[in-house]
N, C-alpha and C positions, 0 to 999 in steps of 0.2 A: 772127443769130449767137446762140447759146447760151451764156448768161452763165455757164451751170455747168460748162462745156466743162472737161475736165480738162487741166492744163496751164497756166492761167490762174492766175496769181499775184497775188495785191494786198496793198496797202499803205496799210495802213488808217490812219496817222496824219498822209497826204499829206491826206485831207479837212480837219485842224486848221489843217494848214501853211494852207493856202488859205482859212480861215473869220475870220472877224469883225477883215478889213483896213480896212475903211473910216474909223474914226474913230482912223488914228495920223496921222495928218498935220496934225490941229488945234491950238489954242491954242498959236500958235508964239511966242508974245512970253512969255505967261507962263512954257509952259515952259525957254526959253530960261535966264529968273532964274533958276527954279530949278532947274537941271542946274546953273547955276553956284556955285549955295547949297553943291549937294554936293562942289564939288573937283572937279579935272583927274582923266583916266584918263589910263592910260600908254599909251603906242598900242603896245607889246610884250607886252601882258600875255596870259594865255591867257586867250581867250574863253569857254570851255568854265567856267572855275574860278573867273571871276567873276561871268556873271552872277547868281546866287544870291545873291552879296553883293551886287551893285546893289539887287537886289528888297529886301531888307531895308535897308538902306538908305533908299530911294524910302519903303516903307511905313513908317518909324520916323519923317520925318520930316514923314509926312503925318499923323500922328498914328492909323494904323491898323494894327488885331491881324490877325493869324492869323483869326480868324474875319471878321473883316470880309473878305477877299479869299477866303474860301471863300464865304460870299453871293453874290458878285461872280461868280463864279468857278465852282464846283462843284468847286474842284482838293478834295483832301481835305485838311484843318490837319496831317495827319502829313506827307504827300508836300511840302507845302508848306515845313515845317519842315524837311527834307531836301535840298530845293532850295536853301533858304538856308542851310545847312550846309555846302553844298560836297559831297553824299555822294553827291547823285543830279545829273547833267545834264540837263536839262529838253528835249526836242523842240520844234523850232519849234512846232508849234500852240500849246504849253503857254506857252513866249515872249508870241506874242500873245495869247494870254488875259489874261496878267500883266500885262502892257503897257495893257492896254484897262480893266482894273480898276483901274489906278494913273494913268491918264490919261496915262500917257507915250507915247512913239514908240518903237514895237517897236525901232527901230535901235539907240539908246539905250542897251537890255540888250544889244544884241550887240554892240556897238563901241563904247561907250562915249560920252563927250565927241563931240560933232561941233560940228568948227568948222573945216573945211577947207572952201575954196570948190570945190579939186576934189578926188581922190583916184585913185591910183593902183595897181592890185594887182596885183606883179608874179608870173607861174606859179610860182614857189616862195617866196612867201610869203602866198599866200592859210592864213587858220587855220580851222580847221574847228571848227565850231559845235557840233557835235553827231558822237558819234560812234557807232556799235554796240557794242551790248556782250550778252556773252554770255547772259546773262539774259534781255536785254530791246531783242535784235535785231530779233526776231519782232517784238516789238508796237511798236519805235517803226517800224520798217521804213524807213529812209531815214536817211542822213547829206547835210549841206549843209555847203558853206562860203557866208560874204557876199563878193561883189564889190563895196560901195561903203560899206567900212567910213571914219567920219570924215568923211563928204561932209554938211557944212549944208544943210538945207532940205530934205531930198531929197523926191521926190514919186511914186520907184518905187523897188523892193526888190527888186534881183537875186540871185540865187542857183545857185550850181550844186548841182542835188537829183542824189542817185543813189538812187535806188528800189531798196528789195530784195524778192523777192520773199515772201510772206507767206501764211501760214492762213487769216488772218480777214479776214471784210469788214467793208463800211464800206457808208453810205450815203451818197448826195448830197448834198452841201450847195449853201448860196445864201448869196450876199452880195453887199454893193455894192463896186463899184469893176469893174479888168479886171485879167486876167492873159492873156499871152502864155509859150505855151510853144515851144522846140525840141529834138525829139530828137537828141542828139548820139550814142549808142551804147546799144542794144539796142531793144526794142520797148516801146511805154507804150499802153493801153489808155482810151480817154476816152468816158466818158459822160456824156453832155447831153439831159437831159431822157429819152426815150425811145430817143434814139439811141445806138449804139456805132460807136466806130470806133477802128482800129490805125493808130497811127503809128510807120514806123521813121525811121534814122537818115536826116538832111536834111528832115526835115518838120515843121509847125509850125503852131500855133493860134494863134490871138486870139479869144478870148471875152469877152462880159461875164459877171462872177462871179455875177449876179442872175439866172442861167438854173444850173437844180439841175444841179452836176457833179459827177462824180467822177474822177479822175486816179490811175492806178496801174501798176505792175508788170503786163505781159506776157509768158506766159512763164516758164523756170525759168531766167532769167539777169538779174543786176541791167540796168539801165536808169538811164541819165545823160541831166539835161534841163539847161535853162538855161529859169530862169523865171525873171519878171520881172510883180511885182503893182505893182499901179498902185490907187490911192485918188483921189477929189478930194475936197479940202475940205469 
């Protein structure tokens, strides 16, 4: 197949979503203390609007600047500043970067407190993480909501992604851990290593993240998946 085939859409910030999972699910006693250092979150609160102030937060009380998590990071100290203002909503990849720089668990900034043994989300109250916006639809390309917002311990990261489709590309990424995907409506495009292949709706991967992928928009119509990344210790 022809990758440059016209008609083929991608979504270029689905590589972030999926990159550099493997080290949120450590140092679980420490972090424990200290999410408690910081105060309860409210489990009502908007996801979207807080976490920028988690991140400052986290960093303020780690005793680290604006440039230190741009080292970490490569975000820029403007965008950064932004996010923790509250002015810009940050795309999952950009989460787990933040997450991975501040040693926390990417969950964390998006649900806050967790300290439920289980969790429950019911179809109209899932909150949505990330949402498009007119500017900057194209380049984050996808909105997610979390399904196991508040869940202690967790040791996977579900999400419903809807992919939109997009201009720019992306390249492959690699990491450790696994992620399982299913298309729930429209088509999604998956590259592994040198292969491609279409998946529509009822169909479904399991991969390890340590083989170069890429995961995007097929097609000129969004694409809704349920993924679900997975780390070990």
């Amino acid at each position: 197949m022809n990758e440059d085939d016209k008609g083929i859409g991608t979504s270029k910030p689905y590589e972030d979503f999926l990159s550099e999972i493997s080290k949120q699910f450590e140092r679980k006693d420490q972090e424990k203390h200290f999410i408690d250092s910081l105060g309860d979150a409210a489990p009502d609160e908007d996801i979207v609007v807080n976490v920028g102030e988690r991140v400052r937060r986290v960093r303020e009380k780690k005793g680290l600047s604006l440039e230190d998590i741009f080292r970490r990071t490569d975000i820029d100290v403007s965008l950064l500043a932004q996010i923790e203002e509250g002015t810009v909503a940050p795309p999952l990849g950009t989460v787990i970067k933040l997450a991975k720089a501040l040693e926390m668990k990417m969950g964390y900034f998006i649900s806050g407190e967790e300290d439920r043994a289980f969790t429950i989300v019911r179809r109209n109250d899932r909150k949505m993480v990330s949402r498009y916006d007119s500017k900057k639809g194209k380049q984050y390309g996808y909105e997610y909501e979390s399904l196991a917002p508040y869940k202690k311990d967790r040791h996977m990261e579900p999400f419903l992604v809807t992919l939109e489709p997009a201009d720019t590309e992306a390249e492959r990424s690699s990491h450790d851990g696994q992620e399982f995907i299913f298309v729930l409506q429209g088509n999604m495009e998956v590259r592994l290593e040198e292969e491609i292949h279409i998946l529509e709706p009822g169909d479904a991967i399991y991969y390890d993240s340590t083989v170069p992928h890429l995961v995007k928009c097929h097609g000129n119509q969004p694409t809704k998946i349920l993924a679900v990344l997975y780390a070990e210790k």
